[in-house]
Legacy VTK file of the C-alpha trace (Angstrom):
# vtk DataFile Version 3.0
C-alpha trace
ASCII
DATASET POLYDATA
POINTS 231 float
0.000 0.000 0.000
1.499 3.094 -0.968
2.127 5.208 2.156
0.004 7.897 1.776
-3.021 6.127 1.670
-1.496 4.069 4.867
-1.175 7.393 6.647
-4.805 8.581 5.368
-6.442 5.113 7.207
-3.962 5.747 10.077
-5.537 9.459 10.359
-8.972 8.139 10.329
-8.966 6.654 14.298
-6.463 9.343 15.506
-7.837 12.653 17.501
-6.725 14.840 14.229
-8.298 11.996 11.774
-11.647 12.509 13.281
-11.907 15.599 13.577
-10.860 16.333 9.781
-12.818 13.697 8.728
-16.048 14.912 10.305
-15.567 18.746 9.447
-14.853 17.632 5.975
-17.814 16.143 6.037
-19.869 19.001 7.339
-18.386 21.164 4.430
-18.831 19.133 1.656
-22.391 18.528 3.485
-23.322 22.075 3.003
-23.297 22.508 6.841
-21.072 26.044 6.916
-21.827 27.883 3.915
-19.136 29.737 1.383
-16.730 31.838 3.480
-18.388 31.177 6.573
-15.827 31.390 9.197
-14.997 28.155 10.924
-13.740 29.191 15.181
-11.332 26.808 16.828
-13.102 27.197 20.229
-16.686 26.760 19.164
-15.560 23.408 17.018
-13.667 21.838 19.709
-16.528 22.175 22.312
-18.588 20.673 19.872
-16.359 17.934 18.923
-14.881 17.665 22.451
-11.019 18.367 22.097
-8.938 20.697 22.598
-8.219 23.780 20.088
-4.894 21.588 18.799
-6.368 18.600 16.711
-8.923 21.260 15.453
-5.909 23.710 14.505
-4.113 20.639 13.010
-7.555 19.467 11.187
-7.351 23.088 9.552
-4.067 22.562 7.990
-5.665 19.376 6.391
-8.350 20.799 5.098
-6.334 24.209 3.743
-4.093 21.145 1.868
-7.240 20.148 0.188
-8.651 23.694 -0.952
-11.678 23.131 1.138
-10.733 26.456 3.493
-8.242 29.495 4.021
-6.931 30.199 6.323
-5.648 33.845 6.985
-3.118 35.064 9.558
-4.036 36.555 11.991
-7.544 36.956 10.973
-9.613 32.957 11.115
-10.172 30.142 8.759
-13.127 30.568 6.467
-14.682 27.529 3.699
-14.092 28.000 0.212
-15.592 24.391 -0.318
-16.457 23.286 -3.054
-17.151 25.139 -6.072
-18.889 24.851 -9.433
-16.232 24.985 -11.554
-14.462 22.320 -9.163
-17.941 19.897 -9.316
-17.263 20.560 -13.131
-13.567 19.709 -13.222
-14.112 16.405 -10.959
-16.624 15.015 -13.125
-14.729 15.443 -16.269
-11.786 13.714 -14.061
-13.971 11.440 -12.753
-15.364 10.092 -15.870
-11.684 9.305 -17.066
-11.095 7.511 -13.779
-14.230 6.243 -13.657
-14.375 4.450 -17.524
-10.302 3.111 -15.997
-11.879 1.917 -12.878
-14.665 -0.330 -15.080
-12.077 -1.715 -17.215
-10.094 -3.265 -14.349
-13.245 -4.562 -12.319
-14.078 -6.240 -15.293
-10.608 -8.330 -14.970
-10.909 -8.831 -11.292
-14.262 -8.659 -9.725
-15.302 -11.173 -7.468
-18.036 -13.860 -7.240
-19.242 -11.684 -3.915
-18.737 -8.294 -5.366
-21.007 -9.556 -9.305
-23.573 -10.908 -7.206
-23.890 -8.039 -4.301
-23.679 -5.411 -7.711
-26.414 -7.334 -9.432
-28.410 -7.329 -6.596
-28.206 -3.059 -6.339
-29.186 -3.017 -9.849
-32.002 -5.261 -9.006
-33.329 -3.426 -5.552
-32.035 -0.064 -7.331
-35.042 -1.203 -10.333
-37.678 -2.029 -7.671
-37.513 1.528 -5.722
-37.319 3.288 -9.109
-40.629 1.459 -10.125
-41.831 2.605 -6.438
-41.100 5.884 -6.304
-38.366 5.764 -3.662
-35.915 8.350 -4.523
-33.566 8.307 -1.040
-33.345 4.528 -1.012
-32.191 4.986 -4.832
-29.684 7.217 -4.163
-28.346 5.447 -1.395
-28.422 1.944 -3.759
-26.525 4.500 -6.712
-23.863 5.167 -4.109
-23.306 1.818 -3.077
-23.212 0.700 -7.008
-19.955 2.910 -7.153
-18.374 2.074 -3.726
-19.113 -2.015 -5.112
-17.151 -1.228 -8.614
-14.206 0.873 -6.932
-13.549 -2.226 -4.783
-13.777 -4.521 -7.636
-10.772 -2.512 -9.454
-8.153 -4.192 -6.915
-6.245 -0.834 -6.946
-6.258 1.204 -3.816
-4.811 4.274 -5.297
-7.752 4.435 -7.900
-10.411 3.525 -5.233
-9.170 6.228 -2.837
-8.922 8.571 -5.732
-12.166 8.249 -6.878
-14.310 7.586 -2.952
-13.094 10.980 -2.593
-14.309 12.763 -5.571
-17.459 10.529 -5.029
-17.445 12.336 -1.265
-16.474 16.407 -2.878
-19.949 16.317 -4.450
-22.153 14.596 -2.187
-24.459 17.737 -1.527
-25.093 18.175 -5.564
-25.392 14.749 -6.079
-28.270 14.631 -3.385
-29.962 17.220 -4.921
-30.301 16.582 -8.602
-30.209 12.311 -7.960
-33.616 13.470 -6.269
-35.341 14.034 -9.641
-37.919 11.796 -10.679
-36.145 11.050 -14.238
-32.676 10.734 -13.180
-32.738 8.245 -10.560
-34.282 5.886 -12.913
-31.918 6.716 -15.892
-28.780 6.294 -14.048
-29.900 2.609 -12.807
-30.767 1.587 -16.439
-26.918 3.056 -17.288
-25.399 1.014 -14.058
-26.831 -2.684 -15.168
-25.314 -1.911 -18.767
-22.201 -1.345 -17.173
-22.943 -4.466 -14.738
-23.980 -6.500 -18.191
-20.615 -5.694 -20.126
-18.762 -6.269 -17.205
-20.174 -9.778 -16.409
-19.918 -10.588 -20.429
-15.692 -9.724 -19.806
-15.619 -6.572 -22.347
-13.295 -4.316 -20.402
-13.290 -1.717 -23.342
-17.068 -1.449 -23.271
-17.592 -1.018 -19.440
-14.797 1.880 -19.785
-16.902 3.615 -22.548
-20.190 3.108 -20.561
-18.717 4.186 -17.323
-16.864 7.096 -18.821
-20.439 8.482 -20.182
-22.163 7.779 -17.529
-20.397 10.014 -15.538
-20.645 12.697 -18.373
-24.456 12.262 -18.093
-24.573 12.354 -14.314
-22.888 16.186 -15.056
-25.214 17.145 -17.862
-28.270 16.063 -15.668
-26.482 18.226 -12.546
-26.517 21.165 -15.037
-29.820 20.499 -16.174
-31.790 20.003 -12.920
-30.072 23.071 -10.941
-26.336 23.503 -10.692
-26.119 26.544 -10.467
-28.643 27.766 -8.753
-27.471 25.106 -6.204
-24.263 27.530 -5.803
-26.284 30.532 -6.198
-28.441 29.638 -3.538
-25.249 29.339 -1.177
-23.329 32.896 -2.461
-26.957 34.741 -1.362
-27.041 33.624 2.406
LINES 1 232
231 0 1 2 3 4 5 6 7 8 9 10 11 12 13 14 15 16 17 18 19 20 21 22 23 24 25 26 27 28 29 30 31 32 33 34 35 36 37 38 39 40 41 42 43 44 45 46 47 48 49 50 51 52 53 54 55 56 57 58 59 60 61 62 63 64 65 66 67 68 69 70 71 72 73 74 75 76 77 78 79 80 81 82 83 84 85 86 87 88 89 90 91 92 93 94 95 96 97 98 99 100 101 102 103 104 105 106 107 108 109 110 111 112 113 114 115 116 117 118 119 120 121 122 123 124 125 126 127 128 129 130 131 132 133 134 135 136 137 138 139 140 141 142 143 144 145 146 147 148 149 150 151 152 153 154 155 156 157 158 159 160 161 162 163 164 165 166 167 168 169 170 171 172 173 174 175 176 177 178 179 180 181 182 183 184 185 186 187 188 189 190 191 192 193 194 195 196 197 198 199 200 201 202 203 204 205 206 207 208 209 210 211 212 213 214 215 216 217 218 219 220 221 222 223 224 225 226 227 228 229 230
C-alpha cells in the first residue's frame, strides 16, 4: 500500500483523523456555507477536544482547498465550487471508464452478485417511487465497482471525488427522471462487465459520468451555488 493512503487510514482513528474527517464532512455537506468562518473554540466544544487537533484538522483541510486560512484573521470555507464539481466530473469520468475496465478483470463472485443485486433493488424503488433509497443503492453501485478494481490508489482517488460532491449529487439524484436513468446506465455497465468486455464497461462508465454532469446542469447547478453565495 502506498504510504500515503497508509497514513490517510492511520488518520482516520487518531484525535486529528476525526476531527478532519467529520468537518470535511460538514463542508462538503453544506453545513457552513461559502466563506463562513470556521472558530477553533466553538468546534472543539462541539467535537470535544482541545483547540490543537482542530488547529491541526485546519491545515488538512487548507491542503485540500476546502478552506483558508488567513493570519491573523480565522479560517473561512471555500468548499467546493462549481467549476471544481465541473472539473471532478470530467476527471472522474476518465477515472471512472479506468476503474470499469479493471473490475471487469478482477471482480469477485461476492462483489457480481452483491452489484447485481443493487441493480435489481435499485429497479424495484425506481418502479416505487423511492428516490432516497435509490440514491443510497446509486452510491453503493460505485463504492461495489471501486472495490472490484483491486487498486487502492484508484479507489481512494475516486471515494473521494465521489465524497467532494455529495451535496449536488443529493440534490439533482432526487429528480424523478434521473434516478431511474442512471440505474438503467449502471446494469449496462454491470452486463458488459459480467460478459468480460473491459473496453465497453470503460466507454459506458466514462459516459455515464458525463451524463450524471449534464443532468447536474440540467436540474439546478447553479442555482445550487447561487443559492449558497446569497445567504
Amino acid at each position: 500500500m502506498n504510504y500515503d493512503v497508509k497514513r490517510e487510514v492511520t488518520d482516520k482513528y487518531s484525535l486529528r483523523g476525526r476531527v478532519f474527517h467529520k468537518l470535511r464532512e460538514d463542508i462538503l455537506s453544506g453545513k457552513y456555507e461559502e466563506n463562513e468562518e470556521l472558530k477553533e473554540v466553538a468546534i472543539g466544544e462541539e467535537l470535544g477536544v482541545s483547540r490543537t487537533p482542530v488547529r491541526e484538522a485546519f491545515r488538512q483541510l487548507e491542503l485540500e482547498g476546502l478552506i483558508q486560512i488567513i493570519p491573523n484573521k480565522g479560517a473561512y470555507v471555500t468548499g467546493i465550487t462549481e467549476k471544481d464539481v465541473q472539473d471532478i466530473y470530467m476527471i472522474r469520468s476518465l477515472l471512472e471508464g479506468l476503474c470499469a475496465k479493471w473490475a471487469t478483470e478482477h471482480i469477485t463472485k461476492e462483489q457480481l452478485a452483491e452489484m447485481e443485486e443493487n441493480v435489481y433493488l435499485a429497479k424495484f424503488h425506481a418502479e416505487n417511487g423511492h428516490l432516497e433509497q435509490l440514491a443510497e443503492l446509486d452510491n453503493r453501485f460505485h463504492d461495489i465497482l471501486y472495490e472490484a478494481c483491486n487498486s487502492k490508489m484508484l479507489e481512494h482517488q475516486l471515494k473521494d471525488f465521489h465524497q467532494y460532491v455529495l451535496r449536488v449529487r443529493k440534490k439533482t439524484l432526487s429528480s424523478a427522471s434521473r434516478g431511474p436513468k442512471s440505474n438503467q446506465e449502471h446494469e449496462a455497465i454491470l452486463e458488459a462487465i459480467k460478459s468480460g468486455d473491459g473496453e465497453l464497461a470503460q466507454q459506458l462508465a466514462n459516459r455515464h459520468m458525463i451524463n450524471a454532469y449534464e443532468n447536474m446542469v440540467k436540474n439546478g447547478l447553479h442555482e445550487i451555488y447561487a443559492q449558497g453565495r446569497t445567504k
